[in-house]
N, CA, C and O of each residue as an XYZ file, in Angstrom:
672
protein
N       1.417    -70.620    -18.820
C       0.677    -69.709    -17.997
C      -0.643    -69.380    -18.688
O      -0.788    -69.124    -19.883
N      -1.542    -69.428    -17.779
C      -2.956    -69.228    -18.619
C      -3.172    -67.584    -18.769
O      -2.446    -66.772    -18.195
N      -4.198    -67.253    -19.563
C      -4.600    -65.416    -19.451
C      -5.247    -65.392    -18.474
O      -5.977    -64.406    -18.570
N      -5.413    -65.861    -17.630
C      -6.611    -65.427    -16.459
C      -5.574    -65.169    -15.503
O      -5.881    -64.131    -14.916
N      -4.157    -65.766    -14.938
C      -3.456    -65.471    -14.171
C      -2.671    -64.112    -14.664
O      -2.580    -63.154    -13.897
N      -2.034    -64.078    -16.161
C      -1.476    -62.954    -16.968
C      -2.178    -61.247    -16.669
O      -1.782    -60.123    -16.361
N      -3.552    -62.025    -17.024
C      -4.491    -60.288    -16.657
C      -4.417    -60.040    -15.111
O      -4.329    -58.875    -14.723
N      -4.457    -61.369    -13.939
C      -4.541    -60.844    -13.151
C      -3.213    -60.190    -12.007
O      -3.339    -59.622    -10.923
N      -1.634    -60.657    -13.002
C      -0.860    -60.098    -12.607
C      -0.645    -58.659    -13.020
O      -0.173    -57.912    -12.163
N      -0.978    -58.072    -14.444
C      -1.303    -56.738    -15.135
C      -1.823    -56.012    -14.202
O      -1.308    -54.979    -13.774
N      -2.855    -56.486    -13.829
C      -3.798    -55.693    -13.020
C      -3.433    -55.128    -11.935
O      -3.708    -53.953    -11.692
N      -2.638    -56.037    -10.991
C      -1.938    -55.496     -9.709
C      -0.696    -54.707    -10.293
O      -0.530    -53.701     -9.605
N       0.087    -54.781    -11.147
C       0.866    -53.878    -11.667
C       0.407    -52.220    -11.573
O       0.980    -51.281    -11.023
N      -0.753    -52.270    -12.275
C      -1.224    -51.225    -12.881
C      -1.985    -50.217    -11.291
O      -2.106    -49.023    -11.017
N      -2.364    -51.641    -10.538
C      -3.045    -50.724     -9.025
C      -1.654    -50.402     -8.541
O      -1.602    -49.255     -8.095
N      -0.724    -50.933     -8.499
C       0.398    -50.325     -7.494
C       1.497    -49.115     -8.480
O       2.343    -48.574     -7.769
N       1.513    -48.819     -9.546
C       1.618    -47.900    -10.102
C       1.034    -46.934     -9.888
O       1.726    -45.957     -9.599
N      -0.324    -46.771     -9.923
C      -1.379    -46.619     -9.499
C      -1.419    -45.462     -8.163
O      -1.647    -44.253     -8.190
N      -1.086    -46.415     -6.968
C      -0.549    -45.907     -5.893
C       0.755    -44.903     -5.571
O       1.103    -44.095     -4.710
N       1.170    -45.391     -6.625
C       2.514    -44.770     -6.485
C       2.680    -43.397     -7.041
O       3.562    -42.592     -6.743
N       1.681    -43.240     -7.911
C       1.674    -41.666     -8.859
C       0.620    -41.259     -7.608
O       0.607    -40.034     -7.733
N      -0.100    -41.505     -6.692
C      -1.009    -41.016     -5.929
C      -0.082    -40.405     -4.654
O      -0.469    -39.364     -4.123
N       1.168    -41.077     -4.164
C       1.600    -41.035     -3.182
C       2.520    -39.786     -3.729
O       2.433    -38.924     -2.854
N       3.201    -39.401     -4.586
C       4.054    -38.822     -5.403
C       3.402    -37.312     -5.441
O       4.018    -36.253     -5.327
N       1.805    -37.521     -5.657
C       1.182    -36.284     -6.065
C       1.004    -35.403     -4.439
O       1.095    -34.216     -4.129
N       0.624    -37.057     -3.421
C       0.612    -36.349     -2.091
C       1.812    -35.216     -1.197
O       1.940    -34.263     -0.429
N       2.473    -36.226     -2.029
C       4.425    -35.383     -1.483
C       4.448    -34.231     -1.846
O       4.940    -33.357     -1.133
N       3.852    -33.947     -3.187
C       4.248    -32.921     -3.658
C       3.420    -31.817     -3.283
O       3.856    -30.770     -2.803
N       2.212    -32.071     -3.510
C       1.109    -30.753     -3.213
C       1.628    -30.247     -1.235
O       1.979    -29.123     -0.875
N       1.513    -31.340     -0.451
C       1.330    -31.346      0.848
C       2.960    -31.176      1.907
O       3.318    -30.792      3.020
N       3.381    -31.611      0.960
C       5.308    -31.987      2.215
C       5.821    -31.171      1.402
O       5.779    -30.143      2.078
N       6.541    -30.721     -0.128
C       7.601    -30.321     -0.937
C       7.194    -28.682     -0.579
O       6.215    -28.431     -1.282
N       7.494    -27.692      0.088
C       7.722    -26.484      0.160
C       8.327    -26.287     -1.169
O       9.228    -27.027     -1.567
N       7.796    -25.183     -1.958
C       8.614    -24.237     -3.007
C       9.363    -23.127     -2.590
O       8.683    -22.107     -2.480
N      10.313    -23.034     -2.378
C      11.515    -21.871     -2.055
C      12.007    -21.198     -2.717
O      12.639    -20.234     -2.283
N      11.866    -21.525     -4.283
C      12.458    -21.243     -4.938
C      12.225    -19.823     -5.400
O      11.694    -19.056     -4.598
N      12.551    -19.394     -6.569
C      12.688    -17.658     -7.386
C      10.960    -17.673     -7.325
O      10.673    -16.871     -6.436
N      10.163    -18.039     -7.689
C       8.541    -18.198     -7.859
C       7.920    -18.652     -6.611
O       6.698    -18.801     -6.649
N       8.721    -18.978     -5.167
C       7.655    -19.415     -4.518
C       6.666    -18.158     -3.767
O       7.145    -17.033     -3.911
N       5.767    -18.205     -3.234
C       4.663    -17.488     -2.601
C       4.723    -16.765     -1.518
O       4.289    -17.248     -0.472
N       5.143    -15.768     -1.534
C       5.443    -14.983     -0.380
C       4.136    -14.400      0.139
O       3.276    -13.949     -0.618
N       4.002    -14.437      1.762
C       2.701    -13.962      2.234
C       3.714    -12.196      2.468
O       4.863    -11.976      2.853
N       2.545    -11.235      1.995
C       2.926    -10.010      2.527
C       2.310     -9.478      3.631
O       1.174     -9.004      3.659
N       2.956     -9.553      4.387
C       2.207     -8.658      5.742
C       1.878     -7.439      6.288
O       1.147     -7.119      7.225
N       2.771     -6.636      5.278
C       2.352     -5.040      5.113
C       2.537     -4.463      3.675
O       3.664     -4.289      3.210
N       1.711     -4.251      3.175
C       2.401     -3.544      1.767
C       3.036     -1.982      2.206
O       2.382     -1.099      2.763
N       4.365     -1.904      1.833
C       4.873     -0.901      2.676
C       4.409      0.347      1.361
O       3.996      1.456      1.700
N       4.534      0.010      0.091
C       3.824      1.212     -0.919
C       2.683      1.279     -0.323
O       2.499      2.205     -1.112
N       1.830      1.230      0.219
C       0.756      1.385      0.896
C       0.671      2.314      1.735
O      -0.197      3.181      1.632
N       1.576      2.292      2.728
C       1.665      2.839      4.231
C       2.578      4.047      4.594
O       2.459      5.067      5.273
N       3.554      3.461      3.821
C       4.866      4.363      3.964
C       4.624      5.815      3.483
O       4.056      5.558      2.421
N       4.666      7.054      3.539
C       4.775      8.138      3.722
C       3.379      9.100      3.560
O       3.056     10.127      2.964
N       2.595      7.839      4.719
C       0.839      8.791      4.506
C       1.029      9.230      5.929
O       1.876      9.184      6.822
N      -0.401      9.758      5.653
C      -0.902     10.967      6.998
C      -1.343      9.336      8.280
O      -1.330      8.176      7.868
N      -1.607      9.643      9.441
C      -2.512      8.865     10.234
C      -3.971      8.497      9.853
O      -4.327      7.321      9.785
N      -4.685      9.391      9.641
C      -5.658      8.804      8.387
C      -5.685      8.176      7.435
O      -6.657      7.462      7.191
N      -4.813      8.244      6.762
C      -4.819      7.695      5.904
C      -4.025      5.630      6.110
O      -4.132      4.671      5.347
N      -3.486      5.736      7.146
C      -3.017      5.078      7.393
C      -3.925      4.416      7.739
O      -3.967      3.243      7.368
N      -4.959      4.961      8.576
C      -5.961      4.043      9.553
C      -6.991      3.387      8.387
O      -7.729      2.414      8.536
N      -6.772      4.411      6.902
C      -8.365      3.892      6.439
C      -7.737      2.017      5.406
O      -8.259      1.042      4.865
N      -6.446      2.535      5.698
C      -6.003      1.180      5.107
C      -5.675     -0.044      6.182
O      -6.167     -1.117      5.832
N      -5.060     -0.069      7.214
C      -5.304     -1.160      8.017
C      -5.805     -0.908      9.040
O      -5.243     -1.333     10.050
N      -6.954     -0.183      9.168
C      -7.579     -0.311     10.985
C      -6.954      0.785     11.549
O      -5.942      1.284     11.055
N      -7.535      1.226     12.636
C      -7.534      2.239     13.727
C      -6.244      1.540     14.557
O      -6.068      0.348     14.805
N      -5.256      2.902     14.958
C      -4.825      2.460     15.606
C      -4.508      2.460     17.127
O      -5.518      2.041     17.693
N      -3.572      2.740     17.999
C      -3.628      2.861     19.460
C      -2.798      3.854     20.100
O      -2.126      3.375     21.014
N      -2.608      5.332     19.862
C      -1.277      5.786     20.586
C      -0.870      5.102     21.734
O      -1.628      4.789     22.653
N       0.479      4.842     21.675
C       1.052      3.817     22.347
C       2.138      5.085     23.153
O       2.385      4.863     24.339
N       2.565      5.966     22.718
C       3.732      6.783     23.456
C       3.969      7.719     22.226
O       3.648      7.626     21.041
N       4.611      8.599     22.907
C       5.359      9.802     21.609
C       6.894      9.750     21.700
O       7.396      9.610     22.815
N       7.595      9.842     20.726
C       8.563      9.671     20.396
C       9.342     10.681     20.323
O       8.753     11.632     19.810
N      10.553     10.940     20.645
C      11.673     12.611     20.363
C      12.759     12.114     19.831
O      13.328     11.245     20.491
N      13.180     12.399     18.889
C      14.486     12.885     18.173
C      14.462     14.043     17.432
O      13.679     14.465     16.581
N      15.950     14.677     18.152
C      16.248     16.081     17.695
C      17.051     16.109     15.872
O      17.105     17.075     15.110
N      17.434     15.066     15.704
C      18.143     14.718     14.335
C      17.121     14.581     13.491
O      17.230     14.854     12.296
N      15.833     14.064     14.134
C      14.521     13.970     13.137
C      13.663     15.101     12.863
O      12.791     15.195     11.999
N      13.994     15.843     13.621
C      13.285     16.937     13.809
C      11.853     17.183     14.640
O      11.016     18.080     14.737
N      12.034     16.111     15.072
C      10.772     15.568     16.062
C      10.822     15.710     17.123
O      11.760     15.155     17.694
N       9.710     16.637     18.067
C       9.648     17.196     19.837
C       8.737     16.254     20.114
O       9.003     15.671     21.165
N       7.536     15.791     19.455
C       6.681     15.343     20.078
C       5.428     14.603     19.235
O       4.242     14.933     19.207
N       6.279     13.197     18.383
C       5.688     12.382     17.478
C       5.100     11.402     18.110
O       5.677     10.875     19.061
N       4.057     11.048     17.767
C       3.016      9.678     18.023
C       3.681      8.814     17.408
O       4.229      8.857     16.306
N       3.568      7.531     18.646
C       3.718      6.555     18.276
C       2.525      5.605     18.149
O       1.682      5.655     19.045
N       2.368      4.796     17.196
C       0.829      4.405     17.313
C       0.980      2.686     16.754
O       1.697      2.175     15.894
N       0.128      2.219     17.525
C       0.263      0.261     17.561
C      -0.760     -0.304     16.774
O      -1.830     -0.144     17.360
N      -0.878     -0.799     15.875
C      -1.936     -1.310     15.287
C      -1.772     -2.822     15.225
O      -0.882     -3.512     15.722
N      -2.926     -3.214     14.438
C      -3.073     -5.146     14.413
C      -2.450     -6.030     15.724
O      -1.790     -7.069     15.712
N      -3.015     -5.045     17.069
C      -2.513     -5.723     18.019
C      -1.143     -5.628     18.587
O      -0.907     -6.238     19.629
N      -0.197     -4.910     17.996
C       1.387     -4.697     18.436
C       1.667     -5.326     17.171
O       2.883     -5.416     16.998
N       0.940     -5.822     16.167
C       2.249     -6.522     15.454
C       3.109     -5.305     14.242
O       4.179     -5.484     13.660
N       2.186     -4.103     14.170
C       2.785     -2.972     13.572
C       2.921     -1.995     14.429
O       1.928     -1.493     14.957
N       4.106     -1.599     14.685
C       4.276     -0.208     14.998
C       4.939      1.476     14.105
O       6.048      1.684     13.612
N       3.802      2.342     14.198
C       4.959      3.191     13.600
C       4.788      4.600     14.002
O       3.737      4.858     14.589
N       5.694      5.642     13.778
C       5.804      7.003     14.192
C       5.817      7.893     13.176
O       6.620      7.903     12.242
N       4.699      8.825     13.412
C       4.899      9.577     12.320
C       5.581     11.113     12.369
O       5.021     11.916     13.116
N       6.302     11.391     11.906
C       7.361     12.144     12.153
C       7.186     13.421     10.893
O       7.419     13.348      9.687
N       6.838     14.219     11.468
C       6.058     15.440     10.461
C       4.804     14.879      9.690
O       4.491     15.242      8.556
N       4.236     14.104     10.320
C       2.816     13.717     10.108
C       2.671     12.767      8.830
O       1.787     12.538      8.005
N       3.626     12.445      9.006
C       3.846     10.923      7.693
C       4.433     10.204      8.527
O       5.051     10.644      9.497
N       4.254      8.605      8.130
C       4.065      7.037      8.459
C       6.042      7.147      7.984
O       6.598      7.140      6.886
N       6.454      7.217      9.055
C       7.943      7.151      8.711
C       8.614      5.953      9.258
O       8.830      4.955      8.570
N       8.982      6.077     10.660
C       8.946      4.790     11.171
C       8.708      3.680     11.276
O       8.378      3.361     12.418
N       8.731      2.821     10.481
C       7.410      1.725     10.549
C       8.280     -0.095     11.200
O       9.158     -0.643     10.533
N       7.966     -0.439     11.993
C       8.343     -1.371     12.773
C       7.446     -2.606     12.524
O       6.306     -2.249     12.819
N       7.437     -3.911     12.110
C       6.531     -5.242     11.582
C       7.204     -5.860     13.128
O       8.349     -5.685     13.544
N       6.389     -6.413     13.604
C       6.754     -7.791     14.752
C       5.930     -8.827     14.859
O       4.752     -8.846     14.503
N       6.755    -10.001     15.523
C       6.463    -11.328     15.296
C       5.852    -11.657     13.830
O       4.756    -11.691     13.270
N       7.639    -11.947     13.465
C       7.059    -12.699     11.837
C       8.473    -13.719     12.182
O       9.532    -13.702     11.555
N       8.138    -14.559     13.327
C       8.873    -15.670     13.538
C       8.547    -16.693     12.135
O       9.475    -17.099     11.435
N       7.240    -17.001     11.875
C       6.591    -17.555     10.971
C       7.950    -17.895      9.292
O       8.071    -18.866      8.545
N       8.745    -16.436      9.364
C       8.993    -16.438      7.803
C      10.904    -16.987      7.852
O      11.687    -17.413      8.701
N      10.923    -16.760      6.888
C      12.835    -17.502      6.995
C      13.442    -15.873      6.993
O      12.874    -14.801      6.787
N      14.957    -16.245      7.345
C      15.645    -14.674      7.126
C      16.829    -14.990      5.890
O      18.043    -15.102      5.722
N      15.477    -15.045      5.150
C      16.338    -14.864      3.648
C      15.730    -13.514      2.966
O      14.654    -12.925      3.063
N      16.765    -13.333      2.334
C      16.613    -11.967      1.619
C      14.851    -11.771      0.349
O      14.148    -10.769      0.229
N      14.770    -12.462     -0.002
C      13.393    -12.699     -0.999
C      12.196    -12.877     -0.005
O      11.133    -12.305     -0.244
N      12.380    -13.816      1.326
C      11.013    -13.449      2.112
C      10.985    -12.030      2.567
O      10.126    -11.199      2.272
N      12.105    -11.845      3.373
C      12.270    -10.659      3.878
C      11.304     -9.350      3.096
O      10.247     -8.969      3.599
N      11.760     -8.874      2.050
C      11.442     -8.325      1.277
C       9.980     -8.635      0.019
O       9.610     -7.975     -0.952
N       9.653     -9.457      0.403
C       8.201    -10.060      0.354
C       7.334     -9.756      1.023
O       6.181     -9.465      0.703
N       8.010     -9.814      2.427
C       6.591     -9.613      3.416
C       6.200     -8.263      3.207
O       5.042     -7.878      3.367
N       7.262     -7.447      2.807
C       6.946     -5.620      2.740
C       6.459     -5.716      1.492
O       6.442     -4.579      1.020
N       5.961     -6.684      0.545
C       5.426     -6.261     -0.625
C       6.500     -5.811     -1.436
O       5.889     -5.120     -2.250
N       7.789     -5.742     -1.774
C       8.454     -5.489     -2.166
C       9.241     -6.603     -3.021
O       9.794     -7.620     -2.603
N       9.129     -6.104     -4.377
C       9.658     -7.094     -5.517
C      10.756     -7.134     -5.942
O      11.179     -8.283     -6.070
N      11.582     -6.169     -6.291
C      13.049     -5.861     -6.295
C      14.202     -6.717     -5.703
O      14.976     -6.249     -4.868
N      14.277     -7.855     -6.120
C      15.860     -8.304     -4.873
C      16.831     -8.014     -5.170
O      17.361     -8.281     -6.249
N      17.405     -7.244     -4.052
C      18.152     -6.140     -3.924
C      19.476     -6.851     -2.889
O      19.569     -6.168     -1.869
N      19.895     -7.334     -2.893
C      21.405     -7.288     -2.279
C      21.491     -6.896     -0.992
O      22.516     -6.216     -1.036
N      21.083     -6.858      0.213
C      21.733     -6.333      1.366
C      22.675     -5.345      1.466
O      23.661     -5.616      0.780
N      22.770     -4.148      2.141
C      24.241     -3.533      1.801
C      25.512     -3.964      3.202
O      26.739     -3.903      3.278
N      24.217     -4.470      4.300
C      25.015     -4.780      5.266
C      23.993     -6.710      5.551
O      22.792     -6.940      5.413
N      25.291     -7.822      6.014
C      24.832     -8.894      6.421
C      25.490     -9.019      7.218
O      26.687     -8.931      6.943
N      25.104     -9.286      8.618
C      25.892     -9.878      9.869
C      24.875    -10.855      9.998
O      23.734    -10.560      9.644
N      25.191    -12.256     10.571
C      24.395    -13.305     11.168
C      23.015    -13.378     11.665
O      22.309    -14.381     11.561
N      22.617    -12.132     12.279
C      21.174    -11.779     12.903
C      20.455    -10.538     12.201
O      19.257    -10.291     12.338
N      21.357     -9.781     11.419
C      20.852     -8.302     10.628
C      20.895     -8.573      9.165
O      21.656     -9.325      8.557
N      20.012     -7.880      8.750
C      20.265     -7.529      7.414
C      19.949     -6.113      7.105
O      18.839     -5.764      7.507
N      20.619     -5.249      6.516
C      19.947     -4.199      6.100
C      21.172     -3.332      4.904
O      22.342     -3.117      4.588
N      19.047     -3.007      4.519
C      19.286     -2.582      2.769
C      19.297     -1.090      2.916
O      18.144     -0.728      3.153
N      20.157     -0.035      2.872
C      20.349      1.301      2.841
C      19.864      1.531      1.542
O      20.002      0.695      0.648
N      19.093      3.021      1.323
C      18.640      3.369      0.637
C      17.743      2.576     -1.166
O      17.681      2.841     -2.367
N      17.207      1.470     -0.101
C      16.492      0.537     -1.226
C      15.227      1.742     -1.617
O      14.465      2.374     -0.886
N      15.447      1.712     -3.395
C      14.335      2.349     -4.102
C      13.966      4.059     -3.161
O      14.720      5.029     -3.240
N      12.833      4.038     -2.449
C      12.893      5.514     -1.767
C      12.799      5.316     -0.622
O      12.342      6.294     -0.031
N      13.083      4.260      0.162
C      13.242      4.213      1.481
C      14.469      4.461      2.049
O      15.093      3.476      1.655
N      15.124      5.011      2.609
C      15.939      5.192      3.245
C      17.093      4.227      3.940
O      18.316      4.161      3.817
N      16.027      3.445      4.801
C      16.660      2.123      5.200
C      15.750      1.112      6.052
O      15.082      1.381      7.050
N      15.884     -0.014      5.457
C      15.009     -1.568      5.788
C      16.443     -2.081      6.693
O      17.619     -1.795      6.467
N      15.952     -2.796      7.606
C      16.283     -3.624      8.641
C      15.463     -4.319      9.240
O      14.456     -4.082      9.907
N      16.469     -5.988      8.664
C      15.840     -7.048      9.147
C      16.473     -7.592     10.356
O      17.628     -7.238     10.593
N      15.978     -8.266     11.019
C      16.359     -8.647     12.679
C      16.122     -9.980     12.673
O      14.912    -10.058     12.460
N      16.613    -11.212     12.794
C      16.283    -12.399     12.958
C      17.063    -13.443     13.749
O      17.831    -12.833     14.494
N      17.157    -14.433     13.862
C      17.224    -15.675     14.876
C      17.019    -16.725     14.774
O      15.889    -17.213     14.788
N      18.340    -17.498     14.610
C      17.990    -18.808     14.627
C      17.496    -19.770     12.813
O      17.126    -20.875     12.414
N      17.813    -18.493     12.323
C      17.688    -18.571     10.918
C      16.040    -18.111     10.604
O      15.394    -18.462      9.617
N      15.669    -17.435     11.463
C      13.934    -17.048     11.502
C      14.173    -15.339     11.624
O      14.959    -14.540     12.133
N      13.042    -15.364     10.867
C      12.893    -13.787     11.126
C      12.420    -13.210     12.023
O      11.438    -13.813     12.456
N      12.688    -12.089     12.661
C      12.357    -11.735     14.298
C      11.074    -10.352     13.714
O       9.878    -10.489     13.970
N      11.316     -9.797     13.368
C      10.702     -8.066     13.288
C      11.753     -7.298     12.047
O      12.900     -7.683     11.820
N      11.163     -6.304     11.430
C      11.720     -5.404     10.580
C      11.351     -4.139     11.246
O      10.460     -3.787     12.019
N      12.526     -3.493     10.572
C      12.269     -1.996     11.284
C      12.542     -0.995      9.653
O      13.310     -1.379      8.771
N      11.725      0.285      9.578
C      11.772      0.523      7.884
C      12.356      1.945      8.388
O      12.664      1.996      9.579
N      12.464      2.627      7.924
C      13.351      4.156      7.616
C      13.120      5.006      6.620
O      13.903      5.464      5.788
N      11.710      5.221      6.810
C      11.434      5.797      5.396
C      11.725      7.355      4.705
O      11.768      7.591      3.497
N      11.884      8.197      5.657
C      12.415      9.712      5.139
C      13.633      9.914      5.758
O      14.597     10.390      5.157
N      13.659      9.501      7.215
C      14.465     10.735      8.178
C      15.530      9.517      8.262
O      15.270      8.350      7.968
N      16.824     10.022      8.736
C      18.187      8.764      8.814
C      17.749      7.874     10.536
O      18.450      6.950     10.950
């Protein structure tokens, strides 16, 4: 065998290797989702943020919002609480002695209904155990100073959360 055929079999070796660490890098950056303990949770409300402010204060952090209806419960102690819609309906919440108590997230079809997104999207780092799991619910009673988180989902997707922040 001469070197001129030798180098020029090397050579195609080395391009299709070549290709192959290129195709490998494509898989990975572009198709391989990370799920794992470190992957990237988008948060969609930081609930330390929101959770037990005035309406002002609420508004100066995500936008003005819309009274949508007033709300009554006698167990809450509430005759005649605003309910108020922001980012379009996708937050709702009631403030119930003039703090952000209620707080309702919708359409976050987008995320999985696992316990680490779940609790991601609220900005919340702690994974915490569920105290109740049925097939479509999840909910964490008295996580840290909230009262109670409830997740709602479908189909293995997350539907809306509903938060509980002072009152039962």
């Amino acid at each position: 065998m001469n070197s001129a055929t030798l180098k020029s079999k090397w050579a195609n070796w080395k391009f299709i290797a070549f290709i192959i660490i290129l195709i490998a890098i494509f898989i990975k950056i572009f198709l391989i989702r990370d799920t794992g303990e470190n992957a990237q949770v988008v948060v969609e409300l930081d609930l330390e943020k929101i959770a037990f402010r005035s309406q002002e204060e609420v508004a100066a952090i995500i936008g003005a919002g819309k009274l949508n209806s007033y709300y009554r419960d006698e167990k809450a102690g509430c005759e005649k609480c605003p309910t108020l819609t922001y980012k379009d309906g996708k937050i709702d919440i009631i403030f119930i002695n003039d703090i952000a108590d209620r707080i309702t997230i919708n359409q976050l079809s987008d995320f999985s209904f696992d316990d680490t997104e779940i609790l991601g999207v609220l900005g919340l780092k702690e994974n915490i155990s569920p105290t109740f799991h049925d097939g479509n619910l999840k909910r964490w009673d008295n996580y840290q100073k909230y009262t109670q988180i409830t997740a709602f989902g479908r189909h293995g997707k997350l539907q809306y959360i509903l938060i509980k922040c002072k009152t039962p």
